[in-house]
C-alpha positions as CSV (number, residue, x, y, z in Angstrom):
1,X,91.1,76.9,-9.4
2,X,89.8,77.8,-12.6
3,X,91.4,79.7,-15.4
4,X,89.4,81.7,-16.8
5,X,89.4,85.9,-16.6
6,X,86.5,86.8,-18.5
7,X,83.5,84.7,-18.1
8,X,80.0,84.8,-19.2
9,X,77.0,82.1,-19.3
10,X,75.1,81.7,-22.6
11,X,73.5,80.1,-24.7
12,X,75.4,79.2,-28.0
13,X,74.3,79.7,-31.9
14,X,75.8,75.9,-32.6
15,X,73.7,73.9,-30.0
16,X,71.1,76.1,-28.8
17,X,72.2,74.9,-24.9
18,X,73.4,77.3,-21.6
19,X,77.3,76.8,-22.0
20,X,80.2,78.9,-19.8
21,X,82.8,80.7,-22.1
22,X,86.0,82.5,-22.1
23,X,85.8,85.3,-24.2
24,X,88.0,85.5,-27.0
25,X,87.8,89.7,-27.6
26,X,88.6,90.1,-23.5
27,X,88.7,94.2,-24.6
28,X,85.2,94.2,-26.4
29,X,82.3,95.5,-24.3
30,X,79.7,92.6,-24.6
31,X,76.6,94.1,-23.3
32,X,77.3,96.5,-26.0
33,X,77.7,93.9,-28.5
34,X,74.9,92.2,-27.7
35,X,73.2,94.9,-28.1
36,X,74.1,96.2,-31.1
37,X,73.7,92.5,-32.7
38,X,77.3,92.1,-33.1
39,X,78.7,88.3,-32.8
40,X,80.6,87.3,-29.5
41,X,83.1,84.6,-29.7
42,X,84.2,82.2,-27.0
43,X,86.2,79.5,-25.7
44,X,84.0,77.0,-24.4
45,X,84.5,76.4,-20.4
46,X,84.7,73.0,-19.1
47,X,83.5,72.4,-15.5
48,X,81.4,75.0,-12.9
49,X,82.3,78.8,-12.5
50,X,84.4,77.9,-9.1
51,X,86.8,75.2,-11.0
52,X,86.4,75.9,-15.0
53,X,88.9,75.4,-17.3
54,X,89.2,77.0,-20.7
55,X,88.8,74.5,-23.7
56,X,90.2,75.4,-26.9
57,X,86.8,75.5,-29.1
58,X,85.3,78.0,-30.0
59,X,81.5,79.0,-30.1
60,X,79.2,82.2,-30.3
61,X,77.0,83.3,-28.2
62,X,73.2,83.5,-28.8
63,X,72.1,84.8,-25.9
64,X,74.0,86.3,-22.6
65,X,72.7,85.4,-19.2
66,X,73.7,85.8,-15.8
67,X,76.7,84.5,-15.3
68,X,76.1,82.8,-12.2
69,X,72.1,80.8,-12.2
70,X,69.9,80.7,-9.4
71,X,71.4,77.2,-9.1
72,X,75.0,78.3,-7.8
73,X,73.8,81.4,-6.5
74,X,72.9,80.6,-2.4
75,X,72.7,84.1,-0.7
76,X,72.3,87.7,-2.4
77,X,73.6,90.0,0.3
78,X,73.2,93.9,-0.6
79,X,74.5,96.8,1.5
80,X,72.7,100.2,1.2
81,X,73.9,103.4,1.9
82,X,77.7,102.8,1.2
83,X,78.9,105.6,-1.0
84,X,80.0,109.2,0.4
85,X,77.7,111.2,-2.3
86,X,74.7,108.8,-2.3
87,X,74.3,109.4,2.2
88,X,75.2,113.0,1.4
89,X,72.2,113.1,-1.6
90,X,70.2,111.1,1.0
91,X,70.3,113.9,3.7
92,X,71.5,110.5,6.2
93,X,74.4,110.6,8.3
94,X,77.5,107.8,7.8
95,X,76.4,104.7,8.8
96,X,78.8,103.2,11.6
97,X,78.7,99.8,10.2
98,X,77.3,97.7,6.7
99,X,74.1,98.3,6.4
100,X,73.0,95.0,4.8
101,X,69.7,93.9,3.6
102,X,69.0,90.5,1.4
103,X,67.3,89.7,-2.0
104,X,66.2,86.4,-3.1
105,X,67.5,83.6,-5.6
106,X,64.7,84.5,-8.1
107,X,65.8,88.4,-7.7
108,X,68.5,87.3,-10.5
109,X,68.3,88.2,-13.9
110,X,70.5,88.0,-16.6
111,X,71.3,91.1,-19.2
112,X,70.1,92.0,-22.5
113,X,67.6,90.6,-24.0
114,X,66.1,89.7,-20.6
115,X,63.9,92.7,-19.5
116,X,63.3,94.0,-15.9
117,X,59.7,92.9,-14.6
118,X,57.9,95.6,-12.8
119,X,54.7,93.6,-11.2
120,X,51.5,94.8,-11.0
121,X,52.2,95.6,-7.4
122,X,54.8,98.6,-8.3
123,X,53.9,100.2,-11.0
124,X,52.8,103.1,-9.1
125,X,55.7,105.3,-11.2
126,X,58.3,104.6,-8.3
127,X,60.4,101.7,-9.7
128,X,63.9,102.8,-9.7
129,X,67.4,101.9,-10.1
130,X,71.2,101.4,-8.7
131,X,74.2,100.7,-10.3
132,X,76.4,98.9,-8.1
133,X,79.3,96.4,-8.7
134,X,78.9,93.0,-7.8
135,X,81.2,90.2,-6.3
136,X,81.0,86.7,-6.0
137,X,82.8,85.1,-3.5
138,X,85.0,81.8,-4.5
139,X,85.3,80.0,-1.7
140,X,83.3,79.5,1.9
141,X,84.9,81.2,5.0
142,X,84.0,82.8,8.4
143,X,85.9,85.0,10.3
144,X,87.6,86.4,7.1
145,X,90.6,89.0,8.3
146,X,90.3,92.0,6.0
147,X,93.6,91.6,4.7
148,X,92.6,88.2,3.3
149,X,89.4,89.1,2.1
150,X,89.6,89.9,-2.0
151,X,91.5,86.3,-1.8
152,X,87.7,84.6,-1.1
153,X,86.3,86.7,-4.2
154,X,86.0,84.8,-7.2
155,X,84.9,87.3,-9.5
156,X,83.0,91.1,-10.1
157,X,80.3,91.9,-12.4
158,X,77.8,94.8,-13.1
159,X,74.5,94.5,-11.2
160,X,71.5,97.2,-10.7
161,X,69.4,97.2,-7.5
162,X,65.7,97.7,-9.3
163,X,63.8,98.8,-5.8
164,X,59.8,99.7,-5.6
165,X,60.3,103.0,-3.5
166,X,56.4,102.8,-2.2
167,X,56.8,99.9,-1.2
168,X,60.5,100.0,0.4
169,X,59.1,103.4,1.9
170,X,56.6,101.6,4.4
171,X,58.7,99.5,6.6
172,X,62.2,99.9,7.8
173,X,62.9,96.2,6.3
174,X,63.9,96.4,2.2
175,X,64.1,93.0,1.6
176,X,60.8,92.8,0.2
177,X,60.5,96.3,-1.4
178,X,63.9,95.6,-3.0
179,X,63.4,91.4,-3.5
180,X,60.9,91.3,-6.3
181,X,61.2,88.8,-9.2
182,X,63.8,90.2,-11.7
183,X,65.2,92.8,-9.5
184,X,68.6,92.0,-9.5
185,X,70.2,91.8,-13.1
186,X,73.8,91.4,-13.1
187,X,76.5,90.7,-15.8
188,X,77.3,90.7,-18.6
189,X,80.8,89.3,-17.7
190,X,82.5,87.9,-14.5
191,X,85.8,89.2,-14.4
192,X,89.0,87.0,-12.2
193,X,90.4,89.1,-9.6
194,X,93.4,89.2,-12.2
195,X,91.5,92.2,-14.4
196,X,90.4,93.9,-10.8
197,X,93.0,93.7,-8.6
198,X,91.8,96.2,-6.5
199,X,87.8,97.0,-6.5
200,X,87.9,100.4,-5.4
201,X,89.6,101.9,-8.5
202,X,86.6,101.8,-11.0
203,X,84.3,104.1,-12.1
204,X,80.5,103.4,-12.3
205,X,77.5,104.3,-14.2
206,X,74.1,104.1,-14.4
207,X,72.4,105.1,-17.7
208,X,68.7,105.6,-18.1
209,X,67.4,106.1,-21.9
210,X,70.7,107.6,-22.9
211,X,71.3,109.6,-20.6
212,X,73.9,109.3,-17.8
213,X,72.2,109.7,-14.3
214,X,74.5,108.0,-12.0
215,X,78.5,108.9,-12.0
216,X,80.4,107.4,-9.4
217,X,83.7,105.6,-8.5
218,X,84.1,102.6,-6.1
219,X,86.8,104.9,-4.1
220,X,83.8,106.4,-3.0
221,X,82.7,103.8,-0.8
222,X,82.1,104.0,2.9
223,X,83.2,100.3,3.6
224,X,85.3,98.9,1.1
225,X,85.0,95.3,-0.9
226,X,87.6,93.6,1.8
227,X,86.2,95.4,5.0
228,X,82.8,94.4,4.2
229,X,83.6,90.8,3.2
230,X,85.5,90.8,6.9
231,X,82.2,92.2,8.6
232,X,79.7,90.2,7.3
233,X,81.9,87.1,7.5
234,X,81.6,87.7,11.4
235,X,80.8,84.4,13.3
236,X,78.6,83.8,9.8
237,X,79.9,81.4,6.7
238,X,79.8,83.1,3.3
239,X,79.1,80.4,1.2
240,X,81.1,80.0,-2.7
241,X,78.1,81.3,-4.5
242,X,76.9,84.3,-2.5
243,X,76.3,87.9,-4.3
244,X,77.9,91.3,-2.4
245,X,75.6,94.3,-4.3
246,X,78.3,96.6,-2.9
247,X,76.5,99.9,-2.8
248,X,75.0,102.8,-5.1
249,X,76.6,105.9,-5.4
250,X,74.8,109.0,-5.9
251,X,72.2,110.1,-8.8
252,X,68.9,107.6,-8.0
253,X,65.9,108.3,-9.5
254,X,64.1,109.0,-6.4
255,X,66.5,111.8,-5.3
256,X,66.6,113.7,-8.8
257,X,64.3,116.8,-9.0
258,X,62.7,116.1,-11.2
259,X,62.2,112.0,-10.6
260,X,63.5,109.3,-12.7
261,X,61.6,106.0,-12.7
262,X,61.3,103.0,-14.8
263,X,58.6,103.3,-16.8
264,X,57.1,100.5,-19.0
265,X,59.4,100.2,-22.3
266,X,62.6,102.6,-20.9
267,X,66.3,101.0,-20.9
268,X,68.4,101.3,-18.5
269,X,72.0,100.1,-18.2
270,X,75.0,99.8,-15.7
271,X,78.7,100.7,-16.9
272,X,81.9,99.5,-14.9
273,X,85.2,100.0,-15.6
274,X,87.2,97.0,-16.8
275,X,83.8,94.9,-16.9
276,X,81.3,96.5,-19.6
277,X,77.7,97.3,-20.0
278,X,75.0,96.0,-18.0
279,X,72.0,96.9,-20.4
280,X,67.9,95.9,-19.9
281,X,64.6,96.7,-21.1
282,X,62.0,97.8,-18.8
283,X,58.9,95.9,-18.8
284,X,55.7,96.1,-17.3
285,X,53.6,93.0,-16.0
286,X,50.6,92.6,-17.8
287,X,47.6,93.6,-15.8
């Protein structure tokens, strides 16, 4: 098992290559940091996210990525409509079970200074976002029994849920509409299950050009971390390496009155207890 509690993939000031580290700070926010240009210091990781062990050298961080790559990542599975205030903002009633839709491999994208891609396709000022937390599950298993579900979860992180409304709007289906290249930033840090014992005690934010439009807490949700790891695990193997987007709570940009949308040049930036800052650019593709 590895032994880390505070991981993040970068790549490093000394060598210029993608390296895992430990942070040294574990209290600092490093999507802040990175931000604000301040230097992040880490013990160098030996091995893979699933069996890493913590060296004693030390390097510095150049650039934060995602901490998992498209490479150990196999499945992105999402649920939608899983916090109280979000179905009540909605006008939807309680789901009965997960609602769970999918987003691709190349959905990934790492935080600061990587900037969220709006295609040519949605930039039709309906390109929003969700703050949601974000697991990744440590080991495979089917058939998971709720009480032993958080012991399959290898880690949480921030993620946002960039969606093309218009687009999600036409068909029942979200994959697509939610799928897009770039539309799934997560980090900056994969916390052990050590700092989050229990997932549904954090508070969550989304905050779009300064201002705080999303303010939820993970209590909130409809199906919790371990009963939704026990649904989906249903006669179906969750592979080490898939992503749970656990739900949005309330405040989206589609819902406000007036809208919020990402716009060309806006940041926007996710904020979890115990993990940090999630923080992006918004770009548009060239036309």
């Amino acid at each position: 098992m590895p032994n880390w509690t505070h991981l993040v993939r970068f790549v490093a000031r000394e060598d210029g290559q993608v390296h895992l580290g430990q942070l040294v700070h574990t209290t600092r926010d490093v999507g802040q940091d990175s931000v604000d240009g301040k230097g992040i210091a880490v013990y160098l990781i030996e091995g893979t996210i699933f069996d890493g062990h913590v060296t004693e050298e030390v390097m510095h961080v150049k650039q934060l990525l995602s901490p998992i790559s498209e490479a150990e990542c196999n499945y992105i599975r999402c649920l939608g409509l899983n916090y109280l205030d979000h179905a009540k903002e909605a006008n939807l009633p309680l789901p009965k079970a997960p609602v769970l839709f999918a987003k691709p491999r190349t959905a990934l994208l790492g935080p600061y200074p990587a900037a969220i891609n709006i295609p040519k396709c949605a930039q039709d000022d309906t390109s929003d976002y969700e703050a949601e937390l974000c697991l990744v599950i440590g080991r495979t298993g089917r058939d998971i029994p709720e009480k032993e579900a958080l012991d399959y979860v290898l880690g949480y992180t921030a993620s946002n849920d960039v969606s093309a409304r218009t687009m999600q709007m036409l068909t029942g289906q979200w994959s697509f509409s939610k799928g897009l290249d770039g539309s799934c930033p997560i980090g900056p840090v994969l916390i052990a299950p050590s700092v989050m014992e229990d997932p549904q005690t954090v508070s969550i934010q989304a905050i779009h050009n300064g201002v705080v439009v999303q303010d939820g807490h993970t209590k909130d949700m409809i199906f919790s971390v371990k009963k939704q790891i026990s649904y989906l695990s249903q006669g179906t193997t969750l592979e080490a390496g898939t992503l749970f987007l656990t739900g949005t709570p309330a405040g989206i940009g589609y819902f406000r009155e007036p809208r919020v949308v990402l716009r060309n040049g806006d940041s926007i930036a996710v904020k979890i207890d115990k993990i940090g800052t999630l923080y992006n650019r918004v770009r548009y593709e060239s036309r």
